[in-house]
C-alpha positions in Angstrom: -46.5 -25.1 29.0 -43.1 -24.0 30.5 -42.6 -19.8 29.9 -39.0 -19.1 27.9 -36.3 -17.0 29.3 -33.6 -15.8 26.7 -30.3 -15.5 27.7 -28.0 -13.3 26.0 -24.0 -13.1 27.3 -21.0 -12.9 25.7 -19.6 -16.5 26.4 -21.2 -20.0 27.3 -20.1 -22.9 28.7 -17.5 -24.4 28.3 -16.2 -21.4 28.0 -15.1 -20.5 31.6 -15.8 -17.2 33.3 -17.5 -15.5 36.4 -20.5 -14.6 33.8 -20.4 -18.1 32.2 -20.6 -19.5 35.3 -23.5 -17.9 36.2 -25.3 -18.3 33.2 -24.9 -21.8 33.1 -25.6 -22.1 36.4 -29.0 -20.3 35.7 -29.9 -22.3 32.5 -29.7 -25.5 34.1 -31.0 -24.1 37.6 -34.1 -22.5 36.6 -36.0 -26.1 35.7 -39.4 -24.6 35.4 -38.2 -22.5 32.6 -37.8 -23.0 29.0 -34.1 -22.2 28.5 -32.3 -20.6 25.6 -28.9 -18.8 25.1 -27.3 -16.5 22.7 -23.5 -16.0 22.7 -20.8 -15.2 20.9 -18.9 -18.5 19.4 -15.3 -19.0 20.5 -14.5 -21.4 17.3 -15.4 -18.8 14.6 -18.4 -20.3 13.6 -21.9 -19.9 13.9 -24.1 -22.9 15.1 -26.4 -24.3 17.3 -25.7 -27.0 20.4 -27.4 -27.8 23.5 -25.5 -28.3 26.7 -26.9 -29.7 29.2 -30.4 -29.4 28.1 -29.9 -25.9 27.2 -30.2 -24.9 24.0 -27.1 -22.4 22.7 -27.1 -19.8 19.9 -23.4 -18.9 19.2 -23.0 -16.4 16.6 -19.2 -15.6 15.2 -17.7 -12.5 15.6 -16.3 -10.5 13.0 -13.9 -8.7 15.6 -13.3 -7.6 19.1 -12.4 -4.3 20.2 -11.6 -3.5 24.0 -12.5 -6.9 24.7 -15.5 -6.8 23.5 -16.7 -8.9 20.5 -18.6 -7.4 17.6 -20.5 -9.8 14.9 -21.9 -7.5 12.1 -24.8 -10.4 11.6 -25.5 -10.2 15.7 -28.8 -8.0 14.8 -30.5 -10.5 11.8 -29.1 -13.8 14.5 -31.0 -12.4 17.4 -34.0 -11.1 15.4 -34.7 -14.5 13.9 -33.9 -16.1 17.6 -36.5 -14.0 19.0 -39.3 -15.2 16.6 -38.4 -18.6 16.7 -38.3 -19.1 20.2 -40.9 -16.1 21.6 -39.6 -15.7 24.4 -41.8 -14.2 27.7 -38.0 -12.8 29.2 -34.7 -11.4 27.7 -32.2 -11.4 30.4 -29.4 -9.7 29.2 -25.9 -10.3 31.1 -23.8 -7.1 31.2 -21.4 -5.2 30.6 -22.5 -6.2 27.1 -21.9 -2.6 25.3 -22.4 -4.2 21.5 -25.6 -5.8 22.8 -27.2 -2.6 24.4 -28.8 -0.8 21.2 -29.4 -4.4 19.5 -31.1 -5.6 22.4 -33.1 -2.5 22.9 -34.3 -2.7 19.5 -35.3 -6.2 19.0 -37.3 -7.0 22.6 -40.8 -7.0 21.7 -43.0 -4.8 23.8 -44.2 -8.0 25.5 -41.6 -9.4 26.2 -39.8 -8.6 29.9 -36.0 -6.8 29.4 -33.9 -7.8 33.3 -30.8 -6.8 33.4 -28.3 -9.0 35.1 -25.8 -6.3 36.4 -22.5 -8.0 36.8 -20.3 -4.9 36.9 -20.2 -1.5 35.8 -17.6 -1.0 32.8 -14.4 -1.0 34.4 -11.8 2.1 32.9 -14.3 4.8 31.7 -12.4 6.0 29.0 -12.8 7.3 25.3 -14.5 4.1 24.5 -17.2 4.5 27.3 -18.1 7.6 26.1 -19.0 6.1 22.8 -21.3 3.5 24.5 -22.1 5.4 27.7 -25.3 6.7 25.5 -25.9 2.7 24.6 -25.8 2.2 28.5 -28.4 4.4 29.5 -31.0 3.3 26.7 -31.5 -0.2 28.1 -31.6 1.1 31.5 -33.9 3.0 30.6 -36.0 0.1 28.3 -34.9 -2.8 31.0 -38.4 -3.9 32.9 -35.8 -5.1 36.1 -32.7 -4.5 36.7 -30.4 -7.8 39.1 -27.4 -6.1 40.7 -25.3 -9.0 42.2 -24.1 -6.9 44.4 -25.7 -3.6 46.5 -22.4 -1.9 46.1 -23.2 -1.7 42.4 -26.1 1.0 43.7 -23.7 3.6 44.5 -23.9 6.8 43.1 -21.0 6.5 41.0 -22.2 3.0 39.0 -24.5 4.1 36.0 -27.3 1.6 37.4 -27.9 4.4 40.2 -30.3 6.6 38.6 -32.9 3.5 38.2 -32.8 2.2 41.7 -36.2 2.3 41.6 -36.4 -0.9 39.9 -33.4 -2.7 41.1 -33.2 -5.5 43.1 -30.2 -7.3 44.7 -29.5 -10.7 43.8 -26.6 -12.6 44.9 -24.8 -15.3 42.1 -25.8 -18.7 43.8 -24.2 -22.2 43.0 -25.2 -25.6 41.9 -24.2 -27.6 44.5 -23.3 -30.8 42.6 -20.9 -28.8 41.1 -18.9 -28.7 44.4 -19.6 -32.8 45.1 -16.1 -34.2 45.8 -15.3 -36.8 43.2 -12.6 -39.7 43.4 -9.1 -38.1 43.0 -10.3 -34.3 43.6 -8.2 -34.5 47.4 -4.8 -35.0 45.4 -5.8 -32.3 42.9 -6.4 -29.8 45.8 -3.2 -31.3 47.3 -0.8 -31.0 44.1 -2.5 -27.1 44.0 -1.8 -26.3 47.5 1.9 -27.6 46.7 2.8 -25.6 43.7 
């Protein structure tokens, strides 16, 4: 029996987006795996579709704030999730501020918590100081921590003070994605004109 990794980011496919990308790309990647995603929805509803041979969760926000959306039934979504599909991992894409506390809260105690560190929170201003204390909770709770870059363990990125359990991992590609299909040369032709 395949183990279950949970996914939880703020957009999937076909949303598109440097974190979308990647989480797609590690849904359908990781074949030996069970996979499941939670995101936010972009139509304002909340359903279930699979993509790919992925199953999606997208909840519907109730707002967004800084870019960041908030859905005040995330927690009771994600809960139910959880016990439905018992997951062995929760790997949380951030920055995800909203998702910090919830996510925290709800992984079960054995259940793995990685951390796929995309970037720190870019413009640390009055608003990171309200989640700043979010932050460092699931660092602290997070079993691994996936920087996709080693500049992100610098002593100014938040992820710092856990390098102990950090470990580098660049994004990586599906390479069918980059197959050239019939008509792709005059795309990249009419682009390189305009």
């Amino acid at each position: 029996m395949k183990k279950t990794i949970l996914q939880i980011a703020k957009y999937y496919y076909p949303v598109e987006g440097g974190i979308e990308t990647v989480t797609k790309y590690m849904g359908e990647g990781l074949a030996n795996f069970e996979n499941v995603v939670v995101c936010f929805s972009k139509d304002g509803s909340t359903h279930i579709d699979t993509v790919n041979g992925v199953k999606v969760y997208r909840i519907a926000s109730s707002m967004n704030i800084a870019s960041q959306d908030i859905a005040f039934s995330y927690y009771h979504h994600l809960k139910r999730i959880i016990k439905e599909v018992q997951p062995d991992m929760i790997l949380l894409h951030c920055p995800n501020p909203f998702l910090y506390p919830i996510t925290a809260k709800l992984t079960p105690k054995n259940v793995k918590l990685v951390l796929l560190w995309h970037s720190d929170i870019l413009g640390k201003g009055i608003l990171y100081k309200l989640v700043k204390q979010f932050e460092k909770l699931i660092l602290k709770k997070a079993d691994l921590i996936l920087a996709t870059s080693p500049n992100y363990i610098h002593p100014s990125s938040p992820i710092y003070d856990y390098r102990n359990k950090i470990k580098v991992v660049p994004n990586g590609i599906i390479k069918d994605d980059f197959i050239w299909n019939p008509g792709d040369e005059m795309t990249v032709e009419e682009m390189r004109r305009k």
